[in-house]
C-alpha positions as CSV (number, residue, x, y, z in Angstrom):
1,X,45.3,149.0,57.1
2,X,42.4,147.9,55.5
3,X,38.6,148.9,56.8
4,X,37.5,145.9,58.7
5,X,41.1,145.7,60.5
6,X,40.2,149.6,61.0
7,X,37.1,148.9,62.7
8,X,38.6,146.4,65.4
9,X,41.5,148.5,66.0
10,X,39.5,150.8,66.9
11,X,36.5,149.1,68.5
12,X,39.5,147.9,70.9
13,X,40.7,151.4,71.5
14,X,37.4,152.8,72.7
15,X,37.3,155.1,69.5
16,X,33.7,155.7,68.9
17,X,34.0,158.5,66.2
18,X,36.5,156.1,63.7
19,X,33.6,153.3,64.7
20,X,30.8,155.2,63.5
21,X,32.1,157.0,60.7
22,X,33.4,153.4,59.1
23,X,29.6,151.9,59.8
24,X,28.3,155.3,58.4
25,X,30.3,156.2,55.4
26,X,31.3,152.4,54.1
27,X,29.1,149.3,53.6
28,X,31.3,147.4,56.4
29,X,29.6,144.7,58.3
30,X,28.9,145.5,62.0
31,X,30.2,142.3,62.6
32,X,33.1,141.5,61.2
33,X,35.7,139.7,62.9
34,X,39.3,138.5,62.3
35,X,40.2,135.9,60.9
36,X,42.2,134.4,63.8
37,X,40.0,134.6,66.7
38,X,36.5,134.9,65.0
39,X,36.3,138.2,67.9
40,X,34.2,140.9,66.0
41,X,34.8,144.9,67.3
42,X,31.9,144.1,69.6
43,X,34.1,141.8,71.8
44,X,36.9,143.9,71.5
45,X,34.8,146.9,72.9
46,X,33.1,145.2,75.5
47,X,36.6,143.3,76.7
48,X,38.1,146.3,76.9
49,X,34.8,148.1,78.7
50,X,33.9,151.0,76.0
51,X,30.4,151.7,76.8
52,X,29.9,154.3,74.1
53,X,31.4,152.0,71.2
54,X,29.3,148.9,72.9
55,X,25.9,151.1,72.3
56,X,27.5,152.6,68.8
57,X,28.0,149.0,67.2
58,X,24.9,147.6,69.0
59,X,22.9,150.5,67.4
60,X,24.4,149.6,64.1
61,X,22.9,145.9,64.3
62,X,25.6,144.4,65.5
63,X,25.0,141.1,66.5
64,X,25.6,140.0,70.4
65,X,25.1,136.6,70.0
66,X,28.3,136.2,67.6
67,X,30.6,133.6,69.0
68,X,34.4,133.9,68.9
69,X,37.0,130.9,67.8
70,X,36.4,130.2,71.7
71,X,32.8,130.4,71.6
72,X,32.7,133.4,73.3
73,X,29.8,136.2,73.0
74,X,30.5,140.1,74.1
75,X,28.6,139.5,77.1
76,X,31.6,136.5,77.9
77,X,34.0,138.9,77.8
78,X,32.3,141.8,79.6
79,X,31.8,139.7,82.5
80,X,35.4,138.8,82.6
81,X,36.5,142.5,82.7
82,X,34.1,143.2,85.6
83,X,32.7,145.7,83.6
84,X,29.0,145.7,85.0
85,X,27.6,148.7,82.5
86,X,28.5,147.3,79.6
87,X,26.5,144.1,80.6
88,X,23.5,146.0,81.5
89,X,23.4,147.3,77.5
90,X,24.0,144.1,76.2
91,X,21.9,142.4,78.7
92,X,19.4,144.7,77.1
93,X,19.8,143.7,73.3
94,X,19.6,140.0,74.2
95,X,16.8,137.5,74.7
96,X,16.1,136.4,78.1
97,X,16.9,133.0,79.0
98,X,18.8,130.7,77.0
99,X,20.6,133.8,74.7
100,X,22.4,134.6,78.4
101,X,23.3,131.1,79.2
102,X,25.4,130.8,75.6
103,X,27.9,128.6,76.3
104,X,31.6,128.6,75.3
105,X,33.9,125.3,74.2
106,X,34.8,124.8,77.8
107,X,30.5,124.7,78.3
108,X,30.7,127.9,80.5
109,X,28.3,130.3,80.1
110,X,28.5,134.4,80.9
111,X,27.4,133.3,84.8
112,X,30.9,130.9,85.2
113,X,33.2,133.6,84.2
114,X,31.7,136.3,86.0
115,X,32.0,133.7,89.4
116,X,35.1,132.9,88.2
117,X,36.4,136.3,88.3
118,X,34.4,137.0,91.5
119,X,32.6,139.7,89.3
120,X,29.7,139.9,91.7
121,X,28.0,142.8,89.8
122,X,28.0,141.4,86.3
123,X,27.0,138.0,88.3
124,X,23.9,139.5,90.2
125,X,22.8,141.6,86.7
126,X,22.7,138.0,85.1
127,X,20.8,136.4,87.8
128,X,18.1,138.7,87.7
129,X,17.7,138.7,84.0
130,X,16.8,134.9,84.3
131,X,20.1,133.5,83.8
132,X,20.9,129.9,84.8
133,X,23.2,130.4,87.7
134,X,23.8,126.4,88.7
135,X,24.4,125.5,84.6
136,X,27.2,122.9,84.2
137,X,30.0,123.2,81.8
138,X,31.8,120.1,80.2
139,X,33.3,119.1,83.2
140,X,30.0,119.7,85.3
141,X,31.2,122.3,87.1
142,X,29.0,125.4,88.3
143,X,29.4,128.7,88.8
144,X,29.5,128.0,92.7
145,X,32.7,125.7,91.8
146,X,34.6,128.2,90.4
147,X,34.1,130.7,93.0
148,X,35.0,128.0,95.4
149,X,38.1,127.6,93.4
150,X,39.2,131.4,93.2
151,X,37.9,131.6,97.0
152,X,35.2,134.0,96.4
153,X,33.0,134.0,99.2
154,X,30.8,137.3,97.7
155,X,29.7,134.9,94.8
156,X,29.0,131.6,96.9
157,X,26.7,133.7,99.5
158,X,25.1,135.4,96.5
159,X,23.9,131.5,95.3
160,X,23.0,130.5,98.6
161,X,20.9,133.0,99.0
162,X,18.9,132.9,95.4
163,X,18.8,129.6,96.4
164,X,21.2,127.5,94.1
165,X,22.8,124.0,95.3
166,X,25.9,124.6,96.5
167,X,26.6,120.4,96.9
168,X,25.9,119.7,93.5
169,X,29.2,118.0,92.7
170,X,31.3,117.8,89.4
171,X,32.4,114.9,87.3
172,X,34.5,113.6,90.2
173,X,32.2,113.5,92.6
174,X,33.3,116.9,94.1
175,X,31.4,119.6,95.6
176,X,32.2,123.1,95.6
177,X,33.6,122.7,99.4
178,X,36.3,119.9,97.8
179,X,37.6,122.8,95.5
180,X,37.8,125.5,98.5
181,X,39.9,123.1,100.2
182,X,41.9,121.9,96.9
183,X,43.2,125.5,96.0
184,X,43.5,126.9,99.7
185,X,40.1,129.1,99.7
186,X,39.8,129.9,103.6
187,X,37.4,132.6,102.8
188,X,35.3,130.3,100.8
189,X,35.7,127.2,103.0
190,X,33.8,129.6,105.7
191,X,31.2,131.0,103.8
192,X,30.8,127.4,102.5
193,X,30.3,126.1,106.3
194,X,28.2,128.8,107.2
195,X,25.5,127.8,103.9
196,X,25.4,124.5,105.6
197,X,27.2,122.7,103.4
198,X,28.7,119.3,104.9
199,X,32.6,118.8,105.8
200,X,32.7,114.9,105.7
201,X,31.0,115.1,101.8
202,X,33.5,112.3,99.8
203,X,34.0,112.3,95.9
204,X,33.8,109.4,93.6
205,X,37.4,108.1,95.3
206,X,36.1,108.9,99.1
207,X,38.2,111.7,99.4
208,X,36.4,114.3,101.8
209,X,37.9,118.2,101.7
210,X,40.3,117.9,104.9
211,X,42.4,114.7,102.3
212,X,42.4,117.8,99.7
213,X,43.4,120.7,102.1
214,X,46.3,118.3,103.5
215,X,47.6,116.9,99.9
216,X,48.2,120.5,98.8
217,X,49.6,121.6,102.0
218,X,46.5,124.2,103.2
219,X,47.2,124.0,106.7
220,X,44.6,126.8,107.4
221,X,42.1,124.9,105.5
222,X,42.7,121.6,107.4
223,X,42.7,123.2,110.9
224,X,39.1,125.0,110.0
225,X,37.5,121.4,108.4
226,X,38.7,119.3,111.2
227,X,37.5,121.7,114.3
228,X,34.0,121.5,111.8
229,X,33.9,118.2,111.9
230,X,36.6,115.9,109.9
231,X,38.0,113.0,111.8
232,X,41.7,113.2,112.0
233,X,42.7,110.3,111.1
234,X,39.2,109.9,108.6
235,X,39.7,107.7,105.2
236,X,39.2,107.8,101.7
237,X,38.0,105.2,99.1
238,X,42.0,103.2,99.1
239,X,42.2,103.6,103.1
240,X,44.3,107.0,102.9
241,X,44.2,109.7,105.3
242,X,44.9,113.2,105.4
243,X,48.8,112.6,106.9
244,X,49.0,109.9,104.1
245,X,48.1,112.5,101.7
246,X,49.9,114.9,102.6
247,X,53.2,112.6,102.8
248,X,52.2,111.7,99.7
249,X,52.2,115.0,97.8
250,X,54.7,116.4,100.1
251,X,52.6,118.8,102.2
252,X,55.1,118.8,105.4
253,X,53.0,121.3,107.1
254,X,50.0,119.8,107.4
255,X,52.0,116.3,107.8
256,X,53.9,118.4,111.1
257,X,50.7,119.5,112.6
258,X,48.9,116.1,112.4
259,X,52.0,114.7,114.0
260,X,52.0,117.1,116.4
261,X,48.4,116.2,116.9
262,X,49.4,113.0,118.6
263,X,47.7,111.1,114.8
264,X,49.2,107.2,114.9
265,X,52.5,108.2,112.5
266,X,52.6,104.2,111.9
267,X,48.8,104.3,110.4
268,X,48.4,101.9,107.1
269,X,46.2,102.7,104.5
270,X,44.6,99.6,102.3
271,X,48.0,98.7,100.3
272,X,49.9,98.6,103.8
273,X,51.8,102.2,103.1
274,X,52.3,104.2,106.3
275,X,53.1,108.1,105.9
276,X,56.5,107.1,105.9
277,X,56.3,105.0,102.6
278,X,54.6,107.7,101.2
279,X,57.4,110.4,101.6
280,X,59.9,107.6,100.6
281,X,58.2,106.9,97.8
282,X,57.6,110.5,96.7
283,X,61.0,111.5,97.5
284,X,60.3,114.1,100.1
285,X,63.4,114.3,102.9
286,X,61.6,116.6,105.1
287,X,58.5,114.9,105.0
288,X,60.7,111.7,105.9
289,X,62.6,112.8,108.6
290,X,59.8,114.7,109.7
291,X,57.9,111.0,110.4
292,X,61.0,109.8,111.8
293,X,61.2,112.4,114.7
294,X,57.9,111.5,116.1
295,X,58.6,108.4,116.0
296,X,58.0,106.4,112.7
297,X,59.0,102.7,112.5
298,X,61.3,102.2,109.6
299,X,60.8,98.2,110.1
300,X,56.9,98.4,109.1
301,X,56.5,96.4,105.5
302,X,53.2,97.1,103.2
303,X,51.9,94.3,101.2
304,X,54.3,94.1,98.9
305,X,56.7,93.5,102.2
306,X,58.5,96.8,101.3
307,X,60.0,98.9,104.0
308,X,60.3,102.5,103.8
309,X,63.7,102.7,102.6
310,X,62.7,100.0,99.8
311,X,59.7,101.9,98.5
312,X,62.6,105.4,98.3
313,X,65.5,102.8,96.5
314,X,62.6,101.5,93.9
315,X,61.2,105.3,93.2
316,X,64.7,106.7,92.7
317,X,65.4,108.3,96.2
318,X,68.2,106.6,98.1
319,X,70.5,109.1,97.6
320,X,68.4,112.0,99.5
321,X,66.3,109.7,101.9
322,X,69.4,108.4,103.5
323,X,70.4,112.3,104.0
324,X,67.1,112.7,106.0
325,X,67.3,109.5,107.6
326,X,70.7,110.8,109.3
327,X,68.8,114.4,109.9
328,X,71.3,116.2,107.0
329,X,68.0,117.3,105.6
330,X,65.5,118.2,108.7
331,X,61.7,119.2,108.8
332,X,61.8,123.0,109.1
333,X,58.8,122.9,111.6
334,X,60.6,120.2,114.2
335,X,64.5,121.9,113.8
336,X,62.4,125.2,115.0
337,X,60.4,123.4,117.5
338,X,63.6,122.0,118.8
339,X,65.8,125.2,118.8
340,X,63.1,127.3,120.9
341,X,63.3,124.5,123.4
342,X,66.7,124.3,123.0
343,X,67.0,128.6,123.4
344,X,64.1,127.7,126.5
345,X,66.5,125.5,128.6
346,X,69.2,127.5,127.9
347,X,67.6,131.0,129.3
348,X,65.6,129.8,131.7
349,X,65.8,132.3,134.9
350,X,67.6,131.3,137.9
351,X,66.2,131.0,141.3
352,X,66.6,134.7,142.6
353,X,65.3,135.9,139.3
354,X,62.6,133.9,139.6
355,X,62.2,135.3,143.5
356,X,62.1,138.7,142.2
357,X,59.7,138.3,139.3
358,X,57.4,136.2,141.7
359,X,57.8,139.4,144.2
360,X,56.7,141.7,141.6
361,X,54.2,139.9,140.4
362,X,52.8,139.6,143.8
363,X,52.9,143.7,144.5
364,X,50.0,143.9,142.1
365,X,47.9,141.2,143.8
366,X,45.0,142.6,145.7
367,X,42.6,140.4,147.1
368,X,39.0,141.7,147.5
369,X,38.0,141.2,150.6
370,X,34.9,138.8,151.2
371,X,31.7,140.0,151.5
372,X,29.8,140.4,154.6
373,X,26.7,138.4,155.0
374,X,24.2,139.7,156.8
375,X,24.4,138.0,160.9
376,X,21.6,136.1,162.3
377,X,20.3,136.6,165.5
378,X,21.9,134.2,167.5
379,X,25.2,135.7,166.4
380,X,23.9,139.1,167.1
381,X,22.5,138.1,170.9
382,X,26.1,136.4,171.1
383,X,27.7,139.7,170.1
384,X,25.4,142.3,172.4
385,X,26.4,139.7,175.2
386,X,30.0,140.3,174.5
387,X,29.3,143.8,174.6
388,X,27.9,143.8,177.8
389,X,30.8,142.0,179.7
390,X,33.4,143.9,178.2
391,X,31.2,147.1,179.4
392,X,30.7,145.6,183.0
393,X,34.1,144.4,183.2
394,X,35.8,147.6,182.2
395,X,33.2,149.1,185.2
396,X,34.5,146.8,187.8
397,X,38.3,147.6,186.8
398,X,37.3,151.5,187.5
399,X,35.6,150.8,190.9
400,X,38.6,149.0,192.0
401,X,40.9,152.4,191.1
402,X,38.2,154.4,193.2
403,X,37.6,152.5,196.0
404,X,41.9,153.1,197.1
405,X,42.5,156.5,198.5
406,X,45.9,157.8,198.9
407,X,47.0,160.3,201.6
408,X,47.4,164.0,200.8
409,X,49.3,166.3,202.4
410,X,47.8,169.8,203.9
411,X,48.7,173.1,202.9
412,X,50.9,173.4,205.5
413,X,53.3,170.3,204.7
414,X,53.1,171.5,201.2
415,X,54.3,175.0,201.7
416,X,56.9,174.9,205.1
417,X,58.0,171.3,204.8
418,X,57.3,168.0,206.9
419,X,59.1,169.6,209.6
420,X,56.7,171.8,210.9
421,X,56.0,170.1,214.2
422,X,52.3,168.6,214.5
423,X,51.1,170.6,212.0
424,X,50.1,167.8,209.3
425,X,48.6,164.9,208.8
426,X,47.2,162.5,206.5
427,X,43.5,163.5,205.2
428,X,41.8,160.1,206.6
């Protein structure tokens, strides 16, 4: 192994004694790289997170400005590690400004990886020392795109809050809330809405997040847009919408729970295609029979007065269209909707079951009583009146008992019997 190859190897392997005894003992350039990659021992350090090689080499003059085969500094691949130390030292040994916005072939700078990554440490370090956090690489994407796209909602709140656009939009037309929605970033698609950012934003083709969400099958994603604001049944740029899409591209779960919706499965976009053409066309028997069960018309022609079936026979599809159009191949979604009703009907209790349950249920009901407002004074003359008859009443029913005396016998009749001559009588 030669000296330079020496270096890397052990640059990469965190070996700070080998590094500085090659830059001490030998005239070996701090810098040199292979011949493969252009990736000097600095890169390989700082990839790898070697703090104590980093400062060695950087000590040693090493350049961190030197760009890989990918046009990649150290600080690139420190950011992609996460490795937020090392990017404070090399922060450090580079110019403010423009040296930290180096950009690679793909025009992304230090800030894009680190959002990419969702490396909010390294991504906060490089914001404060002046980096441009809404640069656009060849595709004119920012860093708040590619966060969007790995759903990291850390890194979009970060922007919003140092107060970067988050609706710039790309080549396409396409803000960072069209990429959430693309690859599936709930997180994201929240933190998105909560910054403000519009739902109903289209891209250079009209397509607004909800037709992204429902072409790649996010169902998640196209609940949360449409309860925010996106219409249903809303269009893009060639009269498509989200169940057209997602016909299209074969998202059958999203396509079930528009359906399920109560959307118009008969809709026709600009060329005259209903979802049902679209599932023909792209092959996709489940997304086909799942148009059929809530009730597709197979009769409806676009403008090229294609049915259905036609658009499946001119892609390629007859074979497993016509399986779907005599339910051999069913939408998971509507063969489990229709075994629970199925399994519904079939255990539903009978009527003394039902008695019983109703009993039990009724065993724990315990009205409150109403409360007592307060009587007026009519009601409380009314009520001492009512007292008073009773009381006189019950007075005349004792002076009736009274008034009736009943005879008593004397001592005499009580002790020697009625038969004692004269002797008693009746106490008048």
């Amino acid at each position: 192994m030669d000296r330079g190859t020496e270096l890397l190897v052990a640059g990469e392997k965190g070996d700070t004694d080998t590094v500085r005894r090659l830059l001490e003992t030998t005239s070996l350039d701090a810098d040199f790289c292979s011949q493969d990659d252009k990736r000097t021992a600095l890169h390989r350090a700082a990839g790898y997170g070697h703090l104590a090689v980093v400062e060695t080499l950087l000590k040693a003059e090493a350049n961190p400005l030197v760009q890989s085969a990918a046009g990649r500094t150290a600080l690139h691949d420190s950011c992609i590690g996460g490795f937020d130390r090392v990017v404070k030292v090399l922060v450090r040994y580079m110019k403010r400004g423009r040296a930290l916005d180096t950009q690679d072939k793909d025009g992304q700078s230090a800030c894009h990886l680190a959002a990419f990554h969702g490396e909010l440490d390294c991504f906060n370090i490089l914001a404060d020392k002046g980096a441009d956090c809404g640069l656009h690489d060849n595709l004119m994407r920012t860093p708040g795109h590619l966060a969007a796209m790995r759903n990291h909602p850390s890194i979009l709140q970060s922007l919003f809050y140092k107060g970067i656009n988050l609706q710039v939009t790309d080549s396409q037309g396409r803000a960072p809330i069209h990429y959430a929605a693309q690859h599936g970033g709930l997180e994201a698609l929240v933190a998105l809405i909560q910054c403000d950012c519009p739902t109903t934003v289209g891209d250079s083709f009209g397509c607004r997040p909800h037709h992204y969400a429902a072409a790649h099958n996010h169902a998640n994603c196209l609940r949360l847009l449409i309860k925010n604001g996106c219409h249903p049944e809303g269009r893009d740029g060639s009269g498509r919408t989200p169940a057209h899409m997602a016909a299209q591209y074969g998202g059958m779960t999203c396509l079930h729970w528009l359906l399920e919706k109560g959307i118009n499965p008969n809709i026709q976009d600009d060329q005259g295609y209903t979802p049902l053409h679209y599932s023909g066309d792209a092959g996709s028997a489940e997304c086909f029979n799942c148009c059929l069960q809530h009730d597709a018309e197979l009769s409806i022609r676009n403008n090229r007065d294609d049915t259905p079936l036609d658009t499946a026979k001119l892609a390629g599809h007859p074979v497993v269209i016509e399986k779907a159009l005599r339910s051999e191949l069913k939408c998971r979604h509507c063969l489990h909707k229709y075994n629970f009703l199925e399994w519904e009907k079939a255990n539903q209790p009978s009527k003394v079951e039902r008695g019983i349950s109703h009993a039990g249920e009724s065993a724990y009901v315990s009205p409150i009583p109403p409360a007592q407002r307060a009587a007026s004074q009519s009601e409380k003359n009314r009520q001492k009146q009512q007292k008073l008859a009773a009381k006189k009443a019950s007075q005349d029913k004792k002076g009736t008992k009274s008034d009736v005396k009943l005879p008593r016998r004397d001592l005499a009749a009580k002790y020697y019997g009625e038969h004692v001559g004269d002797i008693y009588k009746l106490d008048t």
